[in-house]
SEVEX-227947 format. One record per atom (N, C-alpha, C): atom name; residue number from 1; x, y, z; residue in three letters. Coordinates in steps of 0.02 Angstrom, whole numbers, plus 50000, padded with zeros to 5 digits. Layout:
BEGIN
CA, NUM, X, Y, Z, ALA
...
***
This chain:
BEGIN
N, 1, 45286, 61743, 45676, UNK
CA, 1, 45224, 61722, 45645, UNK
C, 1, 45226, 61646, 45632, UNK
N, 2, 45193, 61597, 45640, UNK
CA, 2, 45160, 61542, 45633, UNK
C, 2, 45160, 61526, 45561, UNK
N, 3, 45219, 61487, 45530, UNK
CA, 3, 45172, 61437, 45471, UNK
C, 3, 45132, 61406, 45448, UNK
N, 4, 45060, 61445, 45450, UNK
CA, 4, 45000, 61419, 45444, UNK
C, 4, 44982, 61375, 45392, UNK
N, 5, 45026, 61376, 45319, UNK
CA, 5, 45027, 61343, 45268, UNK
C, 5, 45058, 61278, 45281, UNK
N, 6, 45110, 61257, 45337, UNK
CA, 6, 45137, 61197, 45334, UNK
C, 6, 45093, 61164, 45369, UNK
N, 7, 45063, 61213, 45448, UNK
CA, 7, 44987, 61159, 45484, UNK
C, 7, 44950, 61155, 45430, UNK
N, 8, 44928, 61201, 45391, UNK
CA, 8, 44868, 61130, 45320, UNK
C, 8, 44912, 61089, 45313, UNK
N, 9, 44956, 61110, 45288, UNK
CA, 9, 45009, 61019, 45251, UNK
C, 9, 44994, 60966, 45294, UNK
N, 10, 45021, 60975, 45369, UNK
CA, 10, 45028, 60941, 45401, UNK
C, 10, 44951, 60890, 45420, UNK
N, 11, 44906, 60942, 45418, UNK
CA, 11, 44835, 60909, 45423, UNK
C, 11, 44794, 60867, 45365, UNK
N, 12, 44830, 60895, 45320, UNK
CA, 12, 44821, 60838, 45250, UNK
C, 12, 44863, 60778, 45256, UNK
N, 13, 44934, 60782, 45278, UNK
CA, 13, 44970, 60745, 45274, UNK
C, 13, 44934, 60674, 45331, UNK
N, 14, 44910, 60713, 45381, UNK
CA, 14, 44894, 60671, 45438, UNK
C, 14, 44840, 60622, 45417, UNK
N, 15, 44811, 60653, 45384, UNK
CA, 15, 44729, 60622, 45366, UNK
C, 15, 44721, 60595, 45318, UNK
N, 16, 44756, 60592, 45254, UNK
CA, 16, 44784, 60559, 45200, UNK
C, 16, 44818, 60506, 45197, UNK
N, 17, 44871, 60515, 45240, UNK
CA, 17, 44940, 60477, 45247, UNK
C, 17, 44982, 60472, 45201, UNK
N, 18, 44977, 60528, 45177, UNK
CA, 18, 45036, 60540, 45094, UNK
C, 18, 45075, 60592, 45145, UNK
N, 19, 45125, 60615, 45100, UNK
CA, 19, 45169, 60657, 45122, UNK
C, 19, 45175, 60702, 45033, UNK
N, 20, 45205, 60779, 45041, UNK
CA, 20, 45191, 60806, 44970, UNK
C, 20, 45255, 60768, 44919, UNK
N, 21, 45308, 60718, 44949, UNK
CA, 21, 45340, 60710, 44912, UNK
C, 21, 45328, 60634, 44892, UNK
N, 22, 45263, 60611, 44889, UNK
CA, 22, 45224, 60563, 44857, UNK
C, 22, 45239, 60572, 44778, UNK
N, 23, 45237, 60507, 44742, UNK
CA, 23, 45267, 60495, 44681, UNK
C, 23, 45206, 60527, 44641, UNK
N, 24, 45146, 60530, 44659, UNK
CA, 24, 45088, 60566, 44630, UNK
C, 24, 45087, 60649, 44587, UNK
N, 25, 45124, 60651, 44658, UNK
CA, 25, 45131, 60726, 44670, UNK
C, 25, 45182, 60767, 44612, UNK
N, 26, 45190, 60769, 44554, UNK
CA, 26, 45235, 60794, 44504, UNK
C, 26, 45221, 60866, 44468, UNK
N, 27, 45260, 60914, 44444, UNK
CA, 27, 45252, 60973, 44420, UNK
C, 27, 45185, 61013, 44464, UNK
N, 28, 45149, 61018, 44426, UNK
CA, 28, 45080, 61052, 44458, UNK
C, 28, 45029, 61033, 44488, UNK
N, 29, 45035, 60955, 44505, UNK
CA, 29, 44991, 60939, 44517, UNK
C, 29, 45007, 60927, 44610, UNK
N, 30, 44998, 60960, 44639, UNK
CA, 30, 45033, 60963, 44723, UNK
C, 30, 44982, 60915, 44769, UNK
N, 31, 45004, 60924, 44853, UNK
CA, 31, 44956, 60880, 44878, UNK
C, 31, 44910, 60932, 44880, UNK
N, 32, 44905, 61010, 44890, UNK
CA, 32, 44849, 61052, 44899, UNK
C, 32, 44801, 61044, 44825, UNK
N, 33, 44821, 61039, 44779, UNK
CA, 33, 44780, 61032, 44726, UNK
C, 33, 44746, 60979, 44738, UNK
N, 34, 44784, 60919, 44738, UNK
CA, 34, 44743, 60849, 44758, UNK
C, 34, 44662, 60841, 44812, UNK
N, 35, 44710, 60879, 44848, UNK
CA, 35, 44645, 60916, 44903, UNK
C, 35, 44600, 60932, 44884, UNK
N, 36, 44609, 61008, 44859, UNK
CA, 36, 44558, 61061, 44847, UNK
C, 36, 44528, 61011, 44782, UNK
N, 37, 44548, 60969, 44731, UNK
CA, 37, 44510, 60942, 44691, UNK
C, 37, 44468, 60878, 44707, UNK
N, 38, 44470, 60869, 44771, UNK
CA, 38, 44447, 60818, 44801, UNK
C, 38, 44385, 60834, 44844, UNK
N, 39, 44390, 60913, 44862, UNK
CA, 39, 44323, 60947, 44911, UNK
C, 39, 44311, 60987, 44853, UNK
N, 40, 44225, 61001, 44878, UNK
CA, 40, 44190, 60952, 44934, UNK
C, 40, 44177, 60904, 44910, UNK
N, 41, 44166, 60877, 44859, UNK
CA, 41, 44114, 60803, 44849, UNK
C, 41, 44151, 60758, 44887, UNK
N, 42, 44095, 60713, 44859, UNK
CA, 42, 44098, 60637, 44900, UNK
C, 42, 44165, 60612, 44901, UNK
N, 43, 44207, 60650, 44862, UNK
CA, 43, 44265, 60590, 44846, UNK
C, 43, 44327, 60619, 44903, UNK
N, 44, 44310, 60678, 44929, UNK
CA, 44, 44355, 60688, 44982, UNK
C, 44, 44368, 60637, 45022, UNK
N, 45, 44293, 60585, 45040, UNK
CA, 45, 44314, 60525, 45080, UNK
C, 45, 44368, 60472, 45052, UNK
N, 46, 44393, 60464, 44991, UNK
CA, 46, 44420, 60424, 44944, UNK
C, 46, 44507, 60442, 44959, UNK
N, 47, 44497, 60509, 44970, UNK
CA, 47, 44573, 60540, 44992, UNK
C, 47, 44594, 60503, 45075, UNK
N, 48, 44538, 60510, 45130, UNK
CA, 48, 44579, 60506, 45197, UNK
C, 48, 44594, 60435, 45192, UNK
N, 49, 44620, 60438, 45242, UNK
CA, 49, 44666, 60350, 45254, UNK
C, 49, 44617, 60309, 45266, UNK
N, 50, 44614, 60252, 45244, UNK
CA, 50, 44583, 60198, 45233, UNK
C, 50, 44588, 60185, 45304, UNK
N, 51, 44645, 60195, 45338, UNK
CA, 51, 44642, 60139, 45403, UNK
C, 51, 44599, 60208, 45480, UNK
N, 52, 44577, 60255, 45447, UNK
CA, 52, 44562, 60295, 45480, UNK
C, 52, 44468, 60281, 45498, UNK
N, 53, 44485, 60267, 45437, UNK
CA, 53, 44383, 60256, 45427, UNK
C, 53, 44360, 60185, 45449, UNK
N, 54, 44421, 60129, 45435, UNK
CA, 54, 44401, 60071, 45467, UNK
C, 54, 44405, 60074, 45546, UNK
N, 55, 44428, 60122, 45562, UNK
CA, 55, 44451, 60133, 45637, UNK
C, 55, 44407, 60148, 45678, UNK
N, 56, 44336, 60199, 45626, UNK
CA, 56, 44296, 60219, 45668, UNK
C, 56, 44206, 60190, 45637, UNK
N, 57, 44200, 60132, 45628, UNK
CA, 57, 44131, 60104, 45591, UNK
C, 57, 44077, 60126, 45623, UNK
N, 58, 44068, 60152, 45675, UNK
CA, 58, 44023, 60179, 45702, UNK
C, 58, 44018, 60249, 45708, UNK
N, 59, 43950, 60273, 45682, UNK
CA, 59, 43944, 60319, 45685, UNK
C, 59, 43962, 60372, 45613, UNK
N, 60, 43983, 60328, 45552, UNK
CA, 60, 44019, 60378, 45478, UNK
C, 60, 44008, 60431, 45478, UNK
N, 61, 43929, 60442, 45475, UNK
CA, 61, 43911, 60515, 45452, UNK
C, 61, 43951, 60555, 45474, UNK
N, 62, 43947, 60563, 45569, UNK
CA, 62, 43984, 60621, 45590, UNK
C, 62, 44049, 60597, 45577, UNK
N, 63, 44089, 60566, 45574, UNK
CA, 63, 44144, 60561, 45552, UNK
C, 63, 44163, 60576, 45499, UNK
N, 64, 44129, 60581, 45428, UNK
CA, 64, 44145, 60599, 45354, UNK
C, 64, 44132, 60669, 45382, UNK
N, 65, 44081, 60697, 45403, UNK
CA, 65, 44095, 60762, 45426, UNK
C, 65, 44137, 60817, 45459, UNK
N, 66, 44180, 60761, 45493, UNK
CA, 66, 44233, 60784, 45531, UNK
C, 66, 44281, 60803, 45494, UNK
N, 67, 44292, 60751, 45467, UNK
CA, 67, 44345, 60741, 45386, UNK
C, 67, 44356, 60791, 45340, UNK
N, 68, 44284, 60807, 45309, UNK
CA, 68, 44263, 60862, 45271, UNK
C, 68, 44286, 60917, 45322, UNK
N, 69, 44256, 60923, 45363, UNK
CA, 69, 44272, 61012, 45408, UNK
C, 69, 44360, 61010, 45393, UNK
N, 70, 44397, 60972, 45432, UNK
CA, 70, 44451, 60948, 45424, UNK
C, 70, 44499, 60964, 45387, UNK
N, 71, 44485, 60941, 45325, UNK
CA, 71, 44508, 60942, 45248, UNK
C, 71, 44479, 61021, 45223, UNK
N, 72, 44432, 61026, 45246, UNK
CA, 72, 44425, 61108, 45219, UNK
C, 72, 44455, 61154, 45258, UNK
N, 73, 44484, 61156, 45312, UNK
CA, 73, 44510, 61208, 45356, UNK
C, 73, 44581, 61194, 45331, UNK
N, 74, 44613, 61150, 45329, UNK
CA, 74, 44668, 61140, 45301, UNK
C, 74, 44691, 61158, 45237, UNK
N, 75, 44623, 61166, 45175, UNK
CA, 75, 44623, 61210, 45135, UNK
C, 75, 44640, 61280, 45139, UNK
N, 76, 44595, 61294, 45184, UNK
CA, 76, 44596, 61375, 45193, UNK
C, 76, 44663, 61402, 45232, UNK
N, 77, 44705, 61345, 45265, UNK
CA, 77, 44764, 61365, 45278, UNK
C, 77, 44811, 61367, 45229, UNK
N, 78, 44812, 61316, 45188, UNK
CA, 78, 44871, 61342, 45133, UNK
C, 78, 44826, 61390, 45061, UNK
N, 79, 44793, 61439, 45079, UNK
CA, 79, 44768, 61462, 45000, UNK
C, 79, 44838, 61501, 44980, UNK
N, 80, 44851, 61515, 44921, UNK
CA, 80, 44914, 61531, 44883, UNK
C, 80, 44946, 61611, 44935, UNK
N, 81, 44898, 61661, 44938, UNK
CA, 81, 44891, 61715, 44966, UNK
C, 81, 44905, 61717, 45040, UNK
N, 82, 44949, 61733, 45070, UNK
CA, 82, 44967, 61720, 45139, UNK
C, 82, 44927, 61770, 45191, UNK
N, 83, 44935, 61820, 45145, UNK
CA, 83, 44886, 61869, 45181, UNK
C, 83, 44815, 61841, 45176, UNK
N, 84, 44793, 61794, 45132, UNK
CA, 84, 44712, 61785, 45131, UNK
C, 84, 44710, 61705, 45188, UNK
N, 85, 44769, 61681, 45188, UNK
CA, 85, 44762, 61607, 45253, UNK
C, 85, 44729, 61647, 45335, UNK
N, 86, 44695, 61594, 45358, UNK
CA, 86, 44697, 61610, 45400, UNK
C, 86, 44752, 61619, 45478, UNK
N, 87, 44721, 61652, 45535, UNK
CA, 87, 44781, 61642, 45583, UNK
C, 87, 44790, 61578, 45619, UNK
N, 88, 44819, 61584, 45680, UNK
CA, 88, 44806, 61492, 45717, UNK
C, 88, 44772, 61514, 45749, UNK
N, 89, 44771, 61561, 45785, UNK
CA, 89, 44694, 61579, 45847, UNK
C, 89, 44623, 61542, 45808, UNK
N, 90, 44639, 61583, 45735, UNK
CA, 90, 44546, 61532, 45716, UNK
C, 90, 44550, 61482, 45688, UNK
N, 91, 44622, 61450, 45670, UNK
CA, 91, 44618, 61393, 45646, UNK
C, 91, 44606, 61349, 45720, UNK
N, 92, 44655, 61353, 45799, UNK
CA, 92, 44630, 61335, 45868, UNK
C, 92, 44548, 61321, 45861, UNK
N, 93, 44507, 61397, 45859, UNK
CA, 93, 44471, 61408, 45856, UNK
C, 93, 44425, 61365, 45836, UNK
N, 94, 44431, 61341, 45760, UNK
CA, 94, 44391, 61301, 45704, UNK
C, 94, 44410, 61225, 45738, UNK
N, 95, 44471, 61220, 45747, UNK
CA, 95, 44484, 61159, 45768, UNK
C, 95, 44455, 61112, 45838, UNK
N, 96, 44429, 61175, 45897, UNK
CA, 96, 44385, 61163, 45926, UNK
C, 96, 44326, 61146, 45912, UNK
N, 97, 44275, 61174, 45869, UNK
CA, 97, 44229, 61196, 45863, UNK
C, 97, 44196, 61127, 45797, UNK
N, 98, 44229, 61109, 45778, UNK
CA, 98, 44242, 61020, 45751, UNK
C, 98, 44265, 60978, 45796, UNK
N, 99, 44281, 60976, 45850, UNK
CA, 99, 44302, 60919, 45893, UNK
C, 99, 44228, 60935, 45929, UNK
N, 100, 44192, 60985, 45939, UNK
CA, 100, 44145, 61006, 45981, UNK
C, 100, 44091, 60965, 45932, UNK
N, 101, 44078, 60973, 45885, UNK
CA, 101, 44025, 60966, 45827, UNK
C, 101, 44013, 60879, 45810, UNK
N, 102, 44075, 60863, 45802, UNK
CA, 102, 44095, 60798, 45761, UNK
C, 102, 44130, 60749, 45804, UNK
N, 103, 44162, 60752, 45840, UNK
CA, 103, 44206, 60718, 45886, UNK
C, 103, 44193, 60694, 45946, UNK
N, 104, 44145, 60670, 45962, UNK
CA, 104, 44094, 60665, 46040, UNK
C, 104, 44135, 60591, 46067, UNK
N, 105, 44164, 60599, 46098, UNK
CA, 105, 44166, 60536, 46144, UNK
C, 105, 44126, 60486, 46154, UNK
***
């Protein structure tokens, strides 16, 4: 079986540019909390990497959108409940289906 909880990590980690053993990160307060307290509002954009968003000035909207889809699928991969995460077929799945949506060449 697939560690579906470390691909969220890893997809927070990517898009953030923290890692969970960031000095932030102490007792209860984790990078998934940071997350999940960060979606949905506006301030999810406040979380991804600065050098991510200057990277792409054209076009934000779909790009904060991307972000958001992003950051929320990566949620739904680490929820506490392993049986309630999803699998990688629909995380593949989702991960298409945002590159399809948001990601246009």
């Amino acid at each position: 079986m697939v560690d579906v909880y470390s691909y969220g990590i890893m997809l927070v980690e990517t898009f953030t540019k923290k890692k969970p053993t960031y000095d932030m990160f102490v007792e209860e307060f984790t990078m998934r909390k940071w997350g999940f307290e960060s979606f949905p509002d506006a301030i999810i954009m406040q979380i991804v990497d600065v050098d991510l968003m200057n990277a792409v000035q054209e076009n934000i909207g779909a790009k904060e959108s991307c972000f958001r889809s992003i950051m929320g699928l990566a949620l739904e991969c680490t929820v506490h409940w392993p049986n309630e995460r999803l699998n990688m077929k629909d995380v593949l799945t989702r991960l298409e289906k945002i590159k399809t949506e948001f990601c246009k060449a």
